[in-house]
C-alpha positions as protocol buffer text, in pm:
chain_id: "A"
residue {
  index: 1
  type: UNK
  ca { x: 9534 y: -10243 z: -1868 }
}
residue {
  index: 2
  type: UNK
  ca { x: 9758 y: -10146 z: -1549 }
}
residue {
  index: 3
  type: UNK
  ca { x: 9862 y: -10507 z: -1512 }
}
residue {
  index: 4
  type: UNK
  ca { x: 10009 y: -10503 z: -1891 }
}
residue {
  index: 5
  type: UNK
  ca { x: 10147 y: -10112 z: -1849 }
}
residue {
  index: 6
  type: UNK
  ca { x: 10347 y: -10229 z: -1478 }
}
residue {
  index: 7
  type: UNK
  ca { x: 10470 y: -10582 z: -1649 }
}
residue {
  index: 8
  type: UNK
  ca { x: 10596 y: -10324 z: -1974 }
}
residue {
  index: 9
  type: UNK
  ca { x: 10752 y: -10100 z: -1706 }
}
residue {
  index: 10
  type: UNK
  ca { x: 10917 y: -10406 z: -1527 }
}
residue {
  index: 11
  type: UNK
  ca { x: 11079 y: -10561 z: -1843 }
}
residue {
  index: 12
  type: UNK
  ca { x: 11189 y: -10254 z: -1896 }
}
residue {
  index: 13
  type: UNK
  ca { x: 11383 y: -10187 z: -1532 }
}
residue {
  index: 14
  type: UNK
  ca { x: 11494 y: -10522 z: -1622 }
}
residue {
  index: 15
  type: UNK
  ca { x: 11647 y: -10453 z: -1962 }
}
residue {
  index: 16
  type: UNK
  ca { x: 11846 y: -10132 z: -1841 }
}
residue {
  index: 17
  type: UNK
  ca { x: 11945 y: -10319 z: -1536 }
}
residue {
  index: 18
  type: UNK
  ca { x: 12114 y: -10625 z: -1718 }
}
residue {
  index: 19
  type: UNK
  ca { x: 12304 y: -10334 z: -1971 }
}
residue {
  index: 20
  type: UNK
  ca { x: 12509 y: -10230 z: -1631 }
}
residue {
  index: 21
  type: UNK
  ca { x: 12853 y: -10371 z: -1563 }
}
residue {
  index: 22
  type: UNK
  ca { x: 12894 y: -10630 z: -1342 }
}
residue {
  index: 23
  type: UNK
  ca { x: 13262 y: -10586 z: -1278 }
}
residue {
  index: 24
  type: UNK
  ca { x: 13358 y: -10413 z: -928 }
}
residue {
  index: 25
  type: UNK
  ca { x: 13708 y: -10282 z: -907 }
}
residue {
  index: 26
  type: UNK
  ca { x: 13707 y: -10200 z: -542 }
}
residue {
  index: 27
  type: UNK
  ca { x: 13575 y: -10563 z: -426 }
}
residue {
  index: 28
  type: UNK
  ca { x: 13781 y: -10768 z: -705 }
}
residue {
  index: 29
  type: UNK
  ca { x: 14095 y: -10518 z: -555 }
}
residue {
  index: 30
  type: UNK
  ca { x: 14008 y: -10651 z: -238 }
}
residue {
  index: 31
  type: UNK
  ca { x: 13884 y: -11039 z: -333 }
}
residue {
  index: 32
  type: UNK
  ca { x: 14271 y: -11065 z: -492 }
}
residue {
  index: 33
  type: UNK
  ca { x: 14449 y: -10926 z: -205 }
}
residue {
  index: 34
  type: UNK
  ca { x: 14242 y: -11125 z: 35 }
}
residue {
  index: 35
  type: UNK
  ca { x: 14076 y: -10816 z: 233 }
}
residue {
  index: 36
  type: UNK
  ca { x: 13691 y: -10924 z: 137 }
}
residue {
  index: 37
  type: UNK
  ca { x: 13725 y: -11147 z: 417 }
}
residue {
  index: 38
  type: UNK
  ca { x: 13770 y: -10867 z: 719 }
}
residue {
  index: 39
  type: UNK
  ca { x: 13501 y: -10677 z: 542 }
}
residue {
  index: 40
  type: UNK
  ca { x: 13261 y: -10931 z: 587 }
}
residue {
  index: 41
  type: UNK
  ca { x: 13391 y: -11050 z: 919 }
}
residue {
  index: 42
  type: UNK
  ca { x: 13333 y: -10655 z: 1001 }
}
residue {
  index: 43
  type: UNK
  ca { x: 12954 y: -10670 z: 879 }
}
residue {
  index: 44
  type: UNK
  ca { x: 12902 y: -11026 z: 1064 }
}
residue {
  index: 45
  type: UNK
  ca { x: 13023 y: -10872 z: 1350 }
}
residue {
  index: 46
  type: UNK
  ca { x: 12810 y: -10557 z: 1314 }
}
residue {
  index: 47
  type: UNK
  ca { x: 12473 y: -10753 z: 1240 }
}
residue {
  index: 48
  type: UNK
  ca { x: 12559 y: -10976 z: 1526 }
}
residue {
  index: 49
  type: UNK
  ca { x: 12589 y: -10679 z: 1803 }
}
residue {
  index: 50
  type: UNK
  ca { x: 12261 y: -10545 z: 1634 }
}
residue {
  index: 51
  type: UNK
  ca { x: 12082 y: -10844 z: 1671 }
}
residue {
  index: 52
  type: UNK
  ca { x: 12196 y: -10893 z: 2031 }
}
residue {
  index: 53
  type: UNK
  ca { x: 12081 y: -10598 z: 2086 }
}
residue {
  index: 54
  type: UNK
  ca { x: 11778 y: -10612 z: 1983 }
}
residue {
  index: 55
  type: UNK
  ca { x: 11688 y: -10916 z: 2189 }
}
residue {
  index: 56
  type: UNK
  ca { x: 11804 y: -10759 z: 2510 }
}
residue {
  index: 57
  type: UNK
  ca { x: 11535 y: -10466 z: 2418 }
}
residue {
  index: 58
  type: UNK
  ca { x: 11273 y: -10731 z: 2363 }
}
residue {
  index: 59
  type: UNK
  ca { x: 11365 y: -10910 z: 2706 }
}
residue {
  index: 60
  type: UNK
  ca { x: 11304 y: -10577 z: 2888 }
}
residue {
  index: 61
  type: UNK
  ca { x: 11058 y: -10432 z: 2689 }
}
residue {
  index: 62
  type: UNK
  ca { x: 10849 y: -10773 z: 2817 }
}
residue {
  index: 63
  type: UNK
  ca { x: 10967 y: -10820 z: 3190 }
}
residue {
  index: 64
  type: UNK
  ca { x: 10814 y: -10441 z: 3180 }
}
residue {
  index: 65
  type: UNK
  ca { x: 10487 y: -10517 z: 3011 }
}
residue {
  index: 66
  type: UNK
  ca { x: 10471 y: -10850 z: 3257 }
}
residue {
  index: 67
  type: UNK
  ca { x: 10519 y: -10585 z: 3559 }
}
residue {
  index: 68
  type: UNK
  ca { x: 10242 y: -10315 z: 3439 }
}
residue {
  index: 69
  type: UNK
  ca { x: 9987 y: -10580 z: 3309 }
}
residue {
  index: 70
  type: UNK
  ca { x: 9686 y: -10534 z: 3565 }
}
residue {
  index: 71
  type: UNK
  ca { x: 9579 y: -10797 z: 3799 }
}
residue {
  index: 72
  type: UNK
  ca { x: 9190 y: -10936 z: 3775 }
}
């Protein structure tokens, strides 16, 4: 019974879901003048630092734990 109420509840999401628009305005304003592309250069750029970043945490954050580890 659950498994038949969640699938009703999912075709449903579904249904309102595919009733939005699809059309933009702001991102086809900037696909035709050509802007999209330092938007996503922007976000590369962004994910990039944060990813760097979070590898030079993990390279600490394990030369510490090497350090503390005790010796038998």
């Amino acid at each position: 019974m659950k498994k038949i109420l969640f699938s009703l509840i999912l075709m449903l999401v579904t249904i309102q879901l595919s009733a939005q628009d699809n059309g933009v305005e702001m991102a086809d304003k900037l696909r035709s003048d050509g802007k999209i592309y330092v938007v996503v250069v922007c976000i590369v750029i962004i994910l990039l630092g944060l990813l760097a970043y979070l590898f030079s945490i993990d390279k600490r954050l394990k030369k510490i734990e090497k350090e503390n580890l005790p010796k038998n």
